[in-house]
C-alpha positions in Angstrom: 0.5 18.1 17.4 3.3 17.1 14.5 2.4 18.2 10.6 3.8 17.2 8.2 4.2 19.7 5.0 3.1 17.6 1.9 5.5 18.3 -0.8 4.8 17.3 -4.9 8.6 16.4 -6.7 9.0 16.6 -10.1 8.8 12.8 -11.8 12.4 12.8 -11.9 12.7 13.5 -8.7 10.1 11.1 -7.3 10.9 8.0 -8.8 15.0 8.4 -8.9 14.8 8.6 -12.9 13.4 5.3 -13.9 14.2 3.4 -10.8 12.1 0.4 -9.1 9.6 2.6 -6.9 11.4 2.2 -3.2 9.5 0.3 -0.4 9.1 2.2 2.9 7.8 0.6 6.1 6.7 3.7 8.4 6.6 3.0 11.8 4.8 5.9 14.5 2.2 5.6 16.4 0.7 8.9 16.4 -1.6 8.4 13.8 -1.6 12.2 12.5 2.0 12.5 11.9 2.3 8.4 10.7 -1.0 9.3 8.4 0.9 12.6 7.2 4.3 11.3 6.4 2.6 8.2 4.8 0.6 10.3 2.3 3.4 12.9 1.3 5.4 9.4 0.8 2.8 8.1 -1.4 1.9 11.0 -3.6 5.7 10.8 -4.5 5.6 7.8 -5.9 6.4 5.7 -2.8 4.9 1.8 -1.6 4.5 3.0 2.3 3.4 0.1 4.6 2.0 1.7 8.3 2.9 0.2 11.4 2.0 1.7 14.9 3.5 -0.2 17.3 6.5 -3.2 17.3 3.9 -6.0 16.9 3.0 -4.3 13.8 6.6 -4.1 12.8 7.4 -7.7 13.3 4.4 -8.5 11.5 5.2 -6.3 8.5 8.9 -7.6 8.3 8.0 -11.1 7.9 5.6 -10.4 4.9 7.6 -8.3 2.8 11.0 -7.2 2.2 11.2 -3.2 2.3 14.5 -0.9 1.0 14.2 1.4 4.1 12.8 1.6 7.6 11.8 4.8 8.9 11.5 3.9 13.0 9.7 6.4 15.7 11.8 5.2 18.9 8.7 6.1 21.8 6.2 3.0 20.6 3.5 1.5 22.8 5.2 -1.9 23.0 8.6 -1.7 21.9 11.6 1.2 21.1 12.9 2.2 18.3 16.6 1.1 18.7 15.7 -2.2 19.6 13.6 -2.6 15.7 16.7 -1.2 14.5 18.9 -3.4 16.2 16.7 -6.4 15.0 17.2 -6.1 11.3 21.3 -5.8 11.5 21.6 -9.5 10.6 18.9 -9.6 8.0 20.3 -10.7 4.7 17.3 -8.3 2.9 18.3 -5.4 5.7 16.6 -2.1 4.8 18.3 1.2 5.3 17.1 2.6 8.8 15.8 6.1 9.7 15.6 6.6 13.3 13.0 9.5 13.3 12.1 11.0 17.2 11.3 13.6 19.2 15.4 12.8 21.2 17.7 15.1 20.9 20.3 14.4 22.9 23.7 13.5 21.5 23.3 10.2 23.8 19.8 8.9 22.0 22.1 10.0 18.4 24.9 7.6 19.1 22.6 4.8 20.5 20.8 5.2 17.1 23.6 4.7 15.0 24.9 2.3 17.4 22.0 -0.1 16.7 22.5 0.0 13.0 20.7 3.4 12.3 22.1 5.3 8.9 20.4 8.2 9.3 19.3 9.5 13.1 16.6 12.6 12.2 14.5 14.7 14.7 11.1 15.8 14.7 9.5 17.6 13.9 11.2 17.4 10.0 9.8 18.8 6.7 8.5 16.3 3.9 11.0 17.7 1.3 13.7 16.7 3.9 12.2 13.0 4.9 11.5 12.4 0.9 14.9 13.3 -0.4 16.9 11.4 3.0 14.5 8.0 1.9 15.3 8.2 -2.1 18.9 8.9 -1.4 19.5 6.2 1.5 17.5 3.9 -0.8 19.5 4.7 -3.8 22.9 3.6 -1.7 21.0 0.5 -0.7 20.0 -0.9 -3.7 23.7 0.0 -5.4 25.4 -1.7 -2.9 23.1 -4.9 -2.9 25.2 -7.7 -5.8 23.4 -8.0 -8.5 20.4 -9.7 -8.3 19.3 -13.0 -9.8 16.8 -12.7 -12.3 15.0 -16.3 -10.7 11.8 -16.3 -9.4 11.2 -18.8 -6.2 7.7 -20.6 -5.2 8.0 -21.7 -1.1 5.4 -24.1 -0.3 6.0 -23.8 2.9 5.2 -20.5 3.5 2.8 -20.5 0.8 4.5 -17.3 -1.2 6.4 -16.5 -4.2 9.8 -14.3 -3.8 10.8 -12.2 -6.7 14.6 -11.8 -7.2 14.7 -9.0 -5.1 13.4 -10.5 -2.4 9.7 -9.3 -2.6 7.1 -11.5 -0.9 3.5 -12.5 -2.9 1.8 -14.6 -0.5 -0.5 -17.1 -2.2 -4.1 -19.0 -2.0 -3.9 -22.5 -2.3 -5.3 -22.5 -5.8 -2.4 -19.5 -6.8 -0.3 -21.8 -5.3 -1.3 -24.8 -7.7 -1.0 -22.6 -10.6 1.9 -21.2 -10.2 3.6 -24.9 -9.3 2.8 -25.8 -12.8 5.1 -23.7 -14.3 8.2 -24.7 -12.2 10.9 -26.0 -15.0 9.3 -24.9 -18.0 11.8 -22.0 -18.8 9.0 -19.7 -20.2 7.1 -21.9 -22.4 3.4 -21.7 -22.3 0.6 -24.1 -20.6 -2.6 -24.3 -22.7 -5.0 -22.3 -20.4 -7.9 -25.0 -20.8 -5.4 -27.6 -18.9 -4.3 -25.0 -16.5 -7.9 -24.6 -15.9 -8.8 -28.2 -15.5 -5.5 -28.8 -12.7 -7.8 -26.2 -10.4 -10.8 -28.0 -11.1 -12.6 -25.5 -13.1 -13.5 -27.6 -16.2 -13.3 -26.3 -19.6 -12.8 -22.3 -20.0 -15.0 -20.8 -21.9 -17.7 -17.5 -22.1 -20.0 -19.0 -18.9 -16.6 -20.4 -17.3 -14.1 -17.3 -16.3 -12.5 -19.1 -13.0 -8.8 -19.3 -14.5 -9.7 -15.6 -15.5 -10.5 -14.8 -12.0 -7.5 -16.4 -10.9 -4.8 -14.9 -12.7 -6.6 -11.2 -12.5 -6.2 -11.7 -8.5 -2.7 -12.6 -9.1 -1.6 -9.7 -10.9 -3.0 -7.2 -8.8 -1.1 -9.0 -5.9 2.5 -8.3 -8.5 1.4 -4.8 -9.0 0.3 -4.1 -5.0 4.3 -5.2 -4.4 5.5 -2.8 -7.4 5.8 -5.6 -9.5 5.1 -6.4 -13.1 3.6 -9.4 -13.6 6.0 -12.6 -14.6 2.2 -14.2 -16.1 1.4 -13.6 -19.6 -1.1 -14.6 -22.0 0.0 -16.1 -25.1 -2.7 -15.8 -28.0 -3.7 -19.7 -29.2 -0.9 -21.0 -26.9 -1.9 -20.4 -23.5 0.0 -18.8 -20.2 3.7 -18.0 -19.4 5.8 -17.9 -16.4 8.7 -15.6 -18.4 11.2 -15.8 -16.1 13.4 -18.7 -14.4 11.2 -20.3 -11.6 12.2 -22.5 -8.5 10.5 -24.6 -6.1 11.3 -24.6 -2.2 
């Protein structure tokens, strides 16, 4: 069986010094070694979303955006160089670590062949991994444009995209809340009208539904890494602070 050494960075070295915590999506389906690499990930300051097969993969893709892939190529239902392959088109593409048990020079080519920028062997230390995932990330998210600072609601798909692509999918009453803020460039709705457009009623110490609400919200922004664009405004209500867009 694979282990994974767990390794502690300083804070520094963890989060990049100051930067957006980077977004993995781990995909392995030995559940020891996905489990151990996930955690060691985690304690250094990293959002790790598990997959264990391609189905899982797919799934993951579609719901959120990620700055790096980190792809086992032996899966129950799918290989490794063809998820790679997947994502070269994607205009949110996340840097790809191909990380196997194949060691031929054959398996290395066809990895970076298939968009791979970093082809790694098992089994690999956590110091290694860590410091090849804040690195690739770093070159990622320098060579992205700058990003807009516009916030978009898609009714469609019933989620909210940050500006750097991160996905908050939304309840149908999230939904109606945030649609009332669309075009009012930051300035605040009065939180017993906001309350009456879900069909609350009036706020007040018996009637905490908005409350509810906007508490579900922001633990949705800070589950993506996010701070939250809502804000209370004493005597005046809630905020969307930045510019928001309807799809």
């Amino acid at each position: 069986m694979l282990s994974v050494e767990c390794i502690m960075l300083t804070p520094s070295q963890a989060y990049g010094g100051g930067q957006p915590l980077t977004r993995i999506l781990l995909v392995e389906d030995d559940d020891d070694l996905r489990e151990g690499l996930a955690e060691n990930l985690r304690l250094n300051g990293m959002l790790v979303t598990e997959a264990d097969s391609g189905t899982a993969f797919h799934a993951a893709r579609h719901s959120k955006s990620f700055d790096v892939a980190i792809l086992d190529v032996n899966l129950p239902d799918a290989n490794g160089f063809d998820l790679a392959a997947s994502m070269v088109g994607d205009a949110m593409r996340p840097g790809v670590i191909m990380l196997t048990a194949r060691t031929g020079q054959a398996d290395r080519i066809r990895g970076y062949a298939e968009g791979a920028d970093l082809y790694m062997t098992k089994p690999v230390a956590g110091e290694e991994l860590l410091l090849a995932v804040r690195n690739l990330a770093r070159r990622i998210q320098r060579a992205v444009p700058a990003a807009t600072t516009t916030w978009k609601l898609d009714l469609l798909l019933r989620r909210l995209v940050s500006p750097d692509g991160r996905l908050i999918n939304l309840s149908g009453r999230e939904i109606l809340l945030i649609e009332q803020f669309v075009g009012k460039k930051g300035e605040p709705i009065m939180r017993y009208a906001l309350s009456e457009i879900l069909g609350y009623g009036t706020p007040g110490p018996e009637n905490r539904a908005l409350d509810a609400v906007l508490r579900r919200l922001r633990q949705k922004f800070s589950d993506a890494g996010l701070e939250a664009p809502l804000t209370s405004v004493n005597n005046l209500g809630i905020r969307f602070i930045p510019p928001l867009t309807m799809t």
